[in-house]
N, C-alpha and C positions, 0 to 999 in steps of 0.2 A: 875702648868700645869698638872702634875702628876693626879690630881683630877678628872679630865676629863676623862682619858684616859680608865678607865672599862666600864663607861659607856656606849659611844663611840662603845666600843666592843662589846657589849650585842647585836647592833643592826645588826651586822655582824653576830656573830656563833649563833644566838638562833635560827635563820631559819634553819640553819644546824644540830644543835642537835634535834631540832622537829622532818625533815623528818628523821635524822638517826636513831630518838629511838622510834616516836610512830606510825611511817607507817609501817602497816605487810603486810611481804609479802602474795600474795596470790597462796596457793596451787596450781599446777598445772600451773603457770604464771611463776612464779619465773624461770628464764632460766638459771641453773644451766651451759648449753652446750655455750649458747651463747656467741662469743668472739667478742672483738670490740677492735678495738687500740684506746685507752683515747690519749689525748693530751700528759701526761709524758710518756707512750710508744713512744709512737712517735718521742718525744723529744731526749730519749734514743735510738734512733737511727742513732744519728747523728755523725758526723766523728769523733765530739770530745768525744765519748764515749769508753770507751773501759770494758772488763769482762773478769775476769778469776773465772773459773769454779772450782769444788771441786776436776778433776782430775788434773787441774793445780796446786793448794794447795798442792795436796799429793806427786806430783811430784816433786817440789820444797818447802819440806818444810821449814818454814825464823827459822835464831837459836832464836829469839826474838822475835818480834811481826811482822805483815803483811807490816809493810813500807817496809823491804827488799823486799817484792814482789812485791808491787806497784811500786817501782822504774824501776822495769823492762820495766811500759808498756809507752806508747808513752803518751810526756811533762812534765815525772814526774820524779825530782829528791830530795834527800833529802838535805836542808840546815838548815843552821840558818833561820833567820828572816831578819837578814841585812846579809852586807856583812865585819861585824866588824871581827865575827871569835869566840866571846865568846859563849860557851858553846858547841863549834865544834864538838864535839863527843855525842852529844846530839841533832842530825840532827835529822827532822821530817819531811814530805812527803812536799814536794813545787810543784806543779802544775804550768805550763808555768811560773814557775818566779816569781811568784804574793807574794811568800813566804807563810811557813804555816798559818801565821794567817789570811790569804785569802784562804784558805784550810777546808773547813767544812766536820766533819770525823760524819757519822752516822750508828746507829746500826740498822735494819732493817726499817732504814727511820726516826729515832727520831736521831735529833742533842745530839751528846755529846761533852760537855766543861769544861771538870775537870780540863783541862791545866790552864784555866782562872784565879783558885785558888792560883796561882804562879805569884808572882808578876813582872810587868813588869820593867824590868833595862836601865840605861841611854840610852843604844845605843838600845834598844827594843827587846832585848831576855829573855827568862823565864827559869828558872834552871828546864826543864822540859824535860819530853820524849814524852810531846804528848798525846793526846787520840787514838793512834793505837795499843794498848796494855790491850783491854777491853776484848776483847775476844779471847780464847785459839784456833788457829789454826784446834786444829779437831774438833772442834763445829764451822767450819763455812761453810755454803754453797758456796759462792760467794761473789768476791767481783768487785764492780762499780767503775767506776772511771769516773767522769761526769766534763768536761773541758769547758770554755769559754760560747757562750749562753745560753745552755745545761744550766749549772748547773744557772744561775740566778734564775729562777725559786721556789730556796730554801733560798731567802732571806741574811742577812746581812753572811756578813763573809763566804760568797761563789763565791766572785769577782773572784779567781784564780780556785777552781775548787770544786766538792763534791766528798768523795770517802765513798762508802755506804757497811759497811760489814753486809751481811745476813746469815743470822744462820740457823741451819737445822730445819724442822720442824718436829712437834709432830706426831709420827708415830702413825697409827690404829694397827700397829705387834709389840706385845713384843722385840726390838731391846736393844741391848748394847755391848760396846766395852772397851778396856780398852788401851792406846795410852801411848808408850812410844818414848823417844828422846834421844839423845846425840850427842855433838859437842865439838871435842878435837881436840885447835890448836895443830900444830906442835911447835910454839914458845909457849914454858912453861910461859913468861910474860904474853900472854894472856888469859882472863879467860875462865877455862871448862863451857858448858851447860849443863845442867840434866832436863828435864820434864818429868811428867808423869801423866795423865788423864784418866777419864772414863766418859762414857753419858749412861742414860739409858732412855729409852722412849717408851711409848705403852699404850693402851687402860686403864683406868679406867674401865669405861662402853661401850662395844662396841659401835661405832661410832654415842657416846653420849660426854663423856667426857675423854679425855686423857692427859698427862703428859711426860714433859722431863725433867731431871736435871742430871747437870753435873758439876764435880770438875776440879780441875788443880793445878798442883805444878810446877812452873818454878823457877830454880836458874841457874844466870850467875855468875860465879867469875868475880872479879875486875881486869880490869891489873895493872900490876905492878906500882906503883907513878914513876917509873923511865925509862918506856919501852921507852920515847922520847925524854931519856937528852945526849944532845950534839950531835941529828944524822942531825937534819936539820938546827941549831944555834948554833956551837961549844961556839958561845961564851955565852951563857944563862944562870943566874946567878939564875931563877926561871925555874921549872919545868912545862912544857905543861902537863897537864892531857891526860892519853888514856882512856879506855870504864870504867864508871862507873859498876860495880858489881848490880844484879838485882834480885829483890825477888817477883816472885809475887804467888800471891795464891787466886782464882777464886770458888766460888761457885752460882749456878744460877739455877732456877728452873721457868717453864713455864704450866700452866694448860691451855687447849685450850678446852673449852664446845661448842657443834654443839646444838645450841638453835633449831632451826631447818634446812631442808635440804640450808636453802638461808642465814643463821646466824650462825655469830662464835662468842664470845665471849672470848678473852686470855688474861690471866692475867700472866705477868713479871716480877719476882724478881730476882736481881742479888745482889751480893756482889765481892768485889773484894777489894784487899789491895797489895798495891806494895811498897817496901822498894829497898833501895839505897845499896850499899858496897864502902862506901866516898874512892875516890884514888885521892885527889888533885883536880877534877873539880872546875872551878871559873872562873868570868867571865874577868878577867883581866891575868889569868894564875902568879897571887900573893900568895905565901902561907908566910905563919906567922909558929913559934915554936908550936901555940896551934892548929892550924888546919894539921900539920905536925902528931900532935899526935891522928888525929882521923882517920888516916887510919887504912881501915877495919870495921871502925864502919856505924851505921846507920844513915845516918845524916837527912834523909828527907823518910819519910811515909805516902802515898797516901790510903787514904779510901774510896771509894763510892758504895753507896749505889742506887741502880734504882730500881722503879715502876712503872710499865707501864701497864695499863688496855686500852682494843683495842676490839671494835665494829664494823666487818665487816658485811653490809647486801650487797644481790639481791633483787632490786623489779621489778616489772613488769615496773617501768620508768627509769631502771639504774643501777649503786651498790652505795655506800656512806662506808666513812670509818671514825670512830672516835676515837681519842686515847688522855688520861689522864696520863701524865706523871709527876714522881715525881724523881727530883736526889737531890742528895746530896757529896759533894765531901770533904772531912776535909784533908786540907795539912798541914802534922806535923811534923816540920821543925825546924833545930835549929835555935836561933833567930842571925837575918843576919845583920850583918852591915850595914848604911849608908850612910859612907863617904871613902874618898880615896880608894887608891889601892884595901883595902878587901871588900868594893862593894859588895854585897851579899855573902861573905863569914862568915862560923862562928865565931861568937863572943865568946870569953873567959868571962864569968862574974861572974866567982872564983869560980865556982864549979866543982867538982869533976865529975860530970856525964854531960852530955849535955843538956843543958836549951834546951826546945823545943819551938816554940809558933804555936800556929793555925790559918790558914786562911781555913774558912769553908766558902763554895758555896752554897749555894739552887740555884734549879731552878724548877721553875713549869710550865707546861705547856699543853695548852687545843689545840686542832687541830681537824679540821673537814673537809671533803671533799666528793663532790658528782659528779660522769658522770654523764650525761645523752645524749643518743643517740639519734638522732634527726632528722630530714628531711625538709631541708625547700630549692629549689630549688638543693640542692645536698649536699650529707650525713655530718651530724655534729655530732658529741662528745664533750660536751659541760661540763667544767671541773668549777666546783663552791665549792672555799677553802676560808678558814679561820681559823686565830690560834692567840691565845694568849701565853703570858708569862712573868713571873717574875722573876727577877735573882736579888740574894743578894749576897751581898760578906761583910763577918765581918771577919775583918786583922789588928786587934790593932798592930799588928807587921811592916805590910807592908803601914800601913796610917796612920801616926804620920809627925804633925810637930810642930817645936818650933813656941813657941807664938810671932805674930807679930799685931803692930798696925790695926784697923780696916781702921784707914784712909788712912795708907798707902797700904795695902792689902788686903778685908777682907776674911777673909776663920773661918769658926767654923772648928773646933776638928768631923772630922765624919772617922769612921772606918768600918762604915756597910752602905757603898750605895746602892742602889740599881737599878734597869734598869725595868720597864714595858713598853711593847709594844705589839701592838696588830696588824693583817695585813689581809688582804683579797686581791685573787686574782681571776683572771678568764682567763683561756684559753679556746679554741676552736682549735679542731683537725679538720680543713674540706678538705674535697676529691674535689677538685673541676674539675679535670678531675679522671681517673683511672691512669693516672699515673702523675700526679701534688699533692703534698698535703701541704699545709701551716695551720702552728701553729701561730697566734698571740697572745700574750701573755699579761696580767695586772697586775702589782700587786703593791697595796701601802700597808705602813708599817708606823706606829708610833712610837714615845717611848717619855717618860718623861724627856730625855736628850738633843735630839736633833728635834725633831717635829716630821715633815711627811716626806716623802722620795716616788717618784713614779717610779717605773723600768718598762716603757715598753719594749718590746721584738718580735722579729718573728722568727721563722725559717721553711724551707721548704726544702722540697725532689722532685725532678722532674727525673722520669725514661724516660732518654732519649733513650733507648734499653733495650731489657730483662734482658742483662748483665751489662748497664751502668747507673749509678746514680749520676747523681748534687744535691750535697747538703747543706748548706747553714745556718749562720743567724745573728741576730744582738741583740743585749740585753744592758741594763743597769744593772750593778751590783753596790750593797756599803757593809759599811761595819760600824757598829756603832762605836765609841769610846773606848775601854772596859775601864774597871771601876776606875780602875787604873787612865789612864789618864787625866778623865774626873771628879775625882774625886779631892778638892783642896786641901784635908789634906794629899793629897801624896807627898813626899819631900826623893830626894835624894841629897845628898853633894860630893863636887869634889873639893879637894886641888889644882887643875889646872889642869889636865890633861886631864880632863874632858869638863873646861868649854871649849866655843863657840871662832872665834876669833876674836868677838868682846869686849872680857870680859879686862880688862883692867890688864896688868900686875904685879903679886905679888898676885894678888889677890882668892882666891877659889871663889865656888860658888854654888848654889844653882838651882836644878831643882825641879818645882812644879807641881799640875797637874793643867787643866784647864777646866773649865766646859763649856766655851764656843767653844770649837768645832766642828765642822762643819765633818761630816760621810764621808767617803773616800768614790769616786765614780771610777769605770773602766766603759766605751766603751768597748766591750764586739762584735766581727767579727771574724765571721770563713765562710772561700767557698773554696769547694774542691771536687773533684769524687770518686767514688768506681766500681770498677770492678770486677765482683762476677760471676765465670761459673765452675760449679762442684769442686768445694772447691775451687781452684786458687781465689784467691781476693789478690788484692791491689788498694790502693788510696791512697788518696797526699789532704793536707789539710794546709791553708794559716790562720795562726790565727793573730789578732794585737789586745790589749789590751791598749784603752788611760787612763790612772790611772791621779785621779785627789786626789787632797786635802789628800795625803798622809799624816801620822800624826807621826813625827818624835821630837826630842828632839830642841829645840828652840835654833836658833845662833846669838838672837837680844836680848840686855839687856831688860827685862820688868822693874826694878826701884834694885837701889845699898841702899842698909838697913845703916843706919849710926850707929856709935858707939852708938848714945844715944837712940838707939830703945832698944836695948836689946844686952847685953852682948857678946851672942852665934851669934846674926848676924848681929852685927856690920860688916860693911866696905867690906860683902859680896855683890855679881851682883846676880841677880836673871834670871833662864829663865825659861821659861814653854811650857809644851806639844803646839806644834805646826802645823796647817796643811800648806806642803810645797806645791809647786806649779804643778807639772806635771813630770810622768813617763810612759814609754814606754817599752811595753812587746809586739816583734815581734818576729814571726817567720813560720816554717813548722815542720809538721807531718807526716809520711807518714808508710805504711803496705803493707808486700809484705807474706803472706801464699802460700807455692808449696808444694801440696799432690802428692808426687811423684808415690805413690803408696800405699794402704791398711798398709805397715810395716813402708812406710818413708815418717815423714810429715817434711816440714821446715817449720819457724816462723820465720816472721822478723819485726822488725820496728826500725823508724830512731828518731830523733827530731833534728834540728836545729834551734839555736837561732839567729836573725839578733841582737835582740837589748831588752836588761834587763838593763835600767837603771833608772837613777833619773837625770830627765833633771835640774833641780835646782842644785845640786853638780856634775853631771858628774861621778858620784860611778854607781857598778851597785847595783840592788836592793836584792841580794842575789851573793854569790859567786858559780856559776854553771859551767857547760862544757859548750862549743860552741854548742858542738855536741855532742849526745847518740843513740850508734848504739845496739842493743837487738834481737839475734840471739840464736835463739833454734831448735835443729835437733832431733829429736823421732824415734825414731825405736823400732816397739811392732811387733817381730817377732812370737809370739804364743799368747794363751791367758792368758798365767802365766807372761811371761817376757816382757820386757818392758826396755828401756835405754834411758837416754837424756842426750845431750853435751848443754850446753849454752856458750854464749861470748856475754860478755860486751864492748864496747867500748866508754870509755869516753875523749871527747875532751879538746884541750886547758879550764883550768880555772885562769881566772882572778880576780886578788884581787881590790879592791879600791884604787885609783892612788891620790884623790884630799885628800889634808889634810881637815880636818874639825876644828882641834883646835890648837891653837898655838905655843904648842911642838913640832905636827906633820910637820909644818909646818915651822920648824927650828928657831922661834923667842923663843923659852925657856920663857913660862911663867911660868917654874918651876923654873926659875933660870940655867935650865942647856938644853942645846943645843943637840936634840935627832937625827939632820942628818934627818927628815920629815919620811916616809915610806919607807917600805923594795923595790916593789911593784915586788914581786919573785911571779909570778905562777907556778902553776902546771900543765905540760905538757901531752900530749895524753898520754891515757894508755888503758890495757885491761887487766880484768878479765875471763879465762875458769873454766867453772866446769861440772862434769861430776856426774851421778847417774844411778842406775839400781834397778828395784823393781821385786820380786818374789813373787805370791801369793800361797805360799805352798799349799792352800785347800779354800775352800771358807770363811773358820773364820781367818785365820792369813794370814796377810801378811808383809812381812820384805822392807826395802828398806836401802837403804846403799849408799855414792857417798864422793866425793871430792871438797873441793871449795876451789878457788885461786888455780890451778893446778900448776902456776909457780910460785907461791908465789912473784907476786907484791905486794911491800909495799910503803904506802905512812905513813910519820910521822907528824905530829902536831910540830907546830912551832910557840915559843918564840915573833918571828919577828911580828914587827909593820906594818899591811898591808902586809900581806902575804896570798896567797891564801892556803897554809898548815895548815889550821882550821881541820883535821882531820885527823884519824888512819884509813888505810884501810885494813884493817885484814889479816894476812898471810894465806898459807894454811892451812889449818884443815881435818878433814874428821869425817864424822857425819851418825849415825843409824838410823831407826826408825821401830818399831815394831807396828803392831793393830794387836790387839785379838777380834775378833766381836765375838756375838750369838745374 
């Protein structure tokens, strides 16, 4: 099938790269002034959009990467990926629910997936922090957060939401600054933050050809292996993991040439490397004598590498944009166990220093798109894209299985699959009264794994008063297989604890991957108003997401391997990556801003959840609040000073109540009778924090604040089915200093 697939493509982007690279603009035509709302403006205007701005950033600087910030804004919290609880303290941005791998995180509009290099475990989490750690906080302009129809528009692995960080651009003025941080809990268990950065950027050739590049140092200490033994499970014989320790180190440079007044041409290189400080994380909360002994050390080091070249024109029919992306991700890892309890923990394999192994990612990727504004009975923006892309993933470590009969199974020995797909869509932005506008939306997609895939979509905006807006839409979203799954030489082992409970007693078992899977699809509906009169705005916003063909770990024997196959899997049950039948992500949104006056502005939003589950098991699909309520008060009483109070309020969270395997569910296929789930949630709570910034002079400015002012602490917990999958940080209080010229 794969053979197909470029071809196929060519006849999609070659029209796109012709008018993008050999139509010139014409002098004097080229409408540098002219502004028109394209269809993804438009789209980004919808309720399920939300932005914070670079005074927002600086305001609330996060101690780590931008998830802290994103979590603030409305539907977005951080979880696992289920609602198992492994790898807790290693939460990544979840959007309505949908969990992060329904979460596509981009750097000024190009998907990044370094996470992907991290292999996926039984219950479907990745010993990972995510791709929200690309970029150093004061290199970013903005960032997006694009929820429900909105985000369809960007293809696979955007069913829950996109959240887009954009970077500052290359100045025409000599500019640079040099940005320091710090964040010292009050509990010594938890670990200090230290960063410190600089950016420089300005003309090469006056407003010919210019340049930005910037570094960054970030270190988090580890907490303690022991900050959460015995506070939430007196009786825990194994220790909960708190915050893994953090290294990362950031360098990137950007040349931007003005070909002429209607053409830019930038070229994007980044590097970046981030290292661990091991404190016990695992996905079972198991440690062993040899993994006890690697605290403090580095047990997993992430390296990527991005290229990015990007061709914006103006012509007299439009603009068009093209960009050639090249990444690369190498995760080096010590090599992780298999089977039972240590489950992606490190293995001991007699050496003195720690075996490492590599799973390296490529991805490549081509993208093209073109407006064109229009007029044919009333005004059109007429939006015409296409992209391709290839993703490999080589993980001798993470795709290995023992040899089995072909008759009985067959699978070849493969460690480097791969994924090409190619897609072309089309929207239209039309006006069809002045205060009516509808986006209807096209887009199909292919790949070598699973076929074709077509997501249509609409959404629209209707001003029914100067101050009131209905707004609106409907979309298909999926999400492909990743490689892992979909791939057959992937094989994890489970002495029972693990298997399914249909798996037959005494017996361990076997999970494999499957290549026949079918692409997880969401129903994709939001309608809701906005009221907007001299900054006062709020609105209220009804989202429901029907999630189909979700792809979770298999609880139906696919064939039991007899003694005379093979030694090692003998008398084992087998199951494989499966897609379950139907899930359900409802709820509301809603925004309330009062500019009380020029010194006192409030900020608020809510989210409530009706309903995150998985109608097949009755679990829900992530362990989240009910409810998140995000309240910010500002007061800039001059133009040096500046102060903001936030509060958080997080509702009821519930853990997973249904057993799924037959420990949990008190028949002991271990042999020993575990009493089913804890099913202990965690109860409403709230975070305050407080900051205040002074800009001594126009090159320095200081800032300084408190977070957790009353020091709520929640701890990570031992228990089976407990919704205390995580450490919620005590008080601290944190600096930050810039030096500009």
């Amino acid at each position: 099938m794969s053979q197909h697939v470029f071809p196929s493509f060519k006849l999609v982007i070659f029209p796109l790269i012709f008018f993008g690279s050999t139509v010139y603009a014409q002098d004097g035509i080229a409408r540098l002034e002219d502004v028109y709302v394209t269809a993804e403006k438009q789209v980004k205007q919808s309720l399920g959009v939300s932005k914070l701005d670079n005074k927002d950033i600086e305001h609330k600087p996060p101690v780590n990467d931008i998830s802290e910030l994103v979590r603030t804004m409305p539907g977005v919290n951080l979880t696992g990926n289920t609602a198992s609880g492994q790898h807790g303290n290693k939460r990544q941005i979840d959007i309505r629910g949908m969990g992060p791998e329904n979460t596509l995180i981009m750097i000024d509009g190009r998907p990044v997936t370094s996470r992907n290099s991290a292999r996926m475990s039984w219950r479907g989490e990745r010993d990972t922090i995510g791709d929200s750690n690309w970029v150093p906080v004061a290199e970013i302009k903005s960032i997006e957060v694009i929820r429900g129809p909105a985000a369809a528009r960007y293809g696979s692995g955007a069913a829950g939401g996109v959240v887009n960080i954009v970077t500052k651009k290359v100045s025409n003025e000599f500019h640079g600054a040099v940005n320091a941080f710090m964040n010292l809990p009050a509990d010594k268990r938890e670990g200090d933050s230290h960063r410190i950065g600089f950016d420089l950027s300005g003309p090469i050739v006056k407003d010919v050809l210019g340049f930005r590049l910037y570094g960054n140092l970030n270190r988090t200490d580890a907490d303690s292996p022991y900050i959460n033994q015995g506070l939430n499970d007196k009786n825990s014989k194994s220790l909960a993991a708190g915050q893994e320790g953090l290294i990362n180190k950031d360098v990137a440079g950007r040349l931007a040439w003005r070909l002429s007044p209607a053409q830019t041409l930038t070229l994007d290189a980044t590097y970046s490397r981030q290292g661990n400080r091991y404190n016990g994380d695992g996905p079972n909360n198991v440690q062993t004598d040899y993994t006890k002994s690697l605290y403090g050390k580095e047990t997993r080091r992430i390296y990527r590498q991005s290229f990015a070249l990007t061709h914006e024109g103006i012509w007299d029919w439009g603009d068009s944009k093209l960009v050639a992306q090249y990444d690369k991700t190498i995760n080096s890892h010590c090599s992780e166990a298999l089977s039972g309890g240590p489950e992606g923990l490190c293995q001991d394999l007699g050496s003195k220093e720690i075996t490492y192994a590599d799973s390296i990612l490529t991805t490549k990727r081509l993208a093209g798109e073109v407006n064109v504004p229009f007029t044919l009975g009333v005004p059109h923006v007429l939006t015409l894209g296409a992209e391709y892309q290839h993703e490999k993933l080589d993980d001798p470590d993470g795709l290995r299985r023992i040899p089995l009969p072909d008759a009985v199974y067959p699978a070849a020995a493969n460690h480097t699959p791969a994924l090409s797909s190619w897609a072309g869509y089309v929207e239209d932005n039309i006006s069809l009264t002045d205060k009516l506008r509808l986006v209807p939306m096209l887009r199909y997609d292919h790949n070598n794994k699973t076929g074709g895939n077509i997501s249509p979509g609409v959404n629209m905006a209707w001003q029914l008063h100067p101050n009131w807006l209905i707004k609106g839409g409907i979309a298909r979203a999926y999400k492909v297989p990743n490689l892992y799954q979909s791939t057959d030489s992937y094989m994890l082992y489970s002495k029972g604890n693990g298997c399914a409970t249909s798996s037959g007693s005494g017996r361990g078992c076997y999970l494999i991957g499957n290549s026949k899977l079918k692409p997880e699809t969401s129903i994709n509906k939001e309608l809701g108003f906005e009221f907007n009169k001299d900054g006062y705005l709020a609105s209220l916003a009804y989202f429901r997401n029907d999630y189909k063909n979700k792809i979770e770990a298999g609880r139906q024997i696919i064939f039991t391997a007899s003694t005379a196959m093979t030694t090692r899997a003998g008398g084992y049950d087998y199951f494989e990556w499966t897609n379950t039948r139907k899930a359900l992500v409802e709820g509301l949104e809603g925004n309330l801003t009062l500019p009380f006056s020029k010194q006192w502005k409030w900020v608020n939003n809510f989210t409530y959840m009706f309903n995150s589950k998985n109608k097949e098991t009755g679990n829900p699909l992530s362990v989240i609040p009910k409810y998140t309520i995000n309240s910010s008060l500002a007061w800039s009483p001059t133009e040096k000073w500046d102060a903001v109070l936030t509060y958080t309020f997080y509702g009821r969270q519930e853990p997973r109540t249904i057993p799924v395997n037959p420990v949990e569910a008190g028949k002991g296929n271990s042999g020993k009778d575990t009493g089913g789930l804890s099913g202990e949630a965690v109860g409403s709570y709230g975070i305050w924090g407080i900051s205040a910034g002074y800009a001594v002079n126009k090159n320095i400015n200081i800032r300084a604040g408190m977070s957790n002012i009353f020091n709520k602490r929640i701890y990570a917990s031992t228990l089976r089915g407990t919704a205390y999958t995580y450490n919620e940080r005590g008080r601290a209080i944190w600096g930050n200093m810039k030096v500009s010229f």
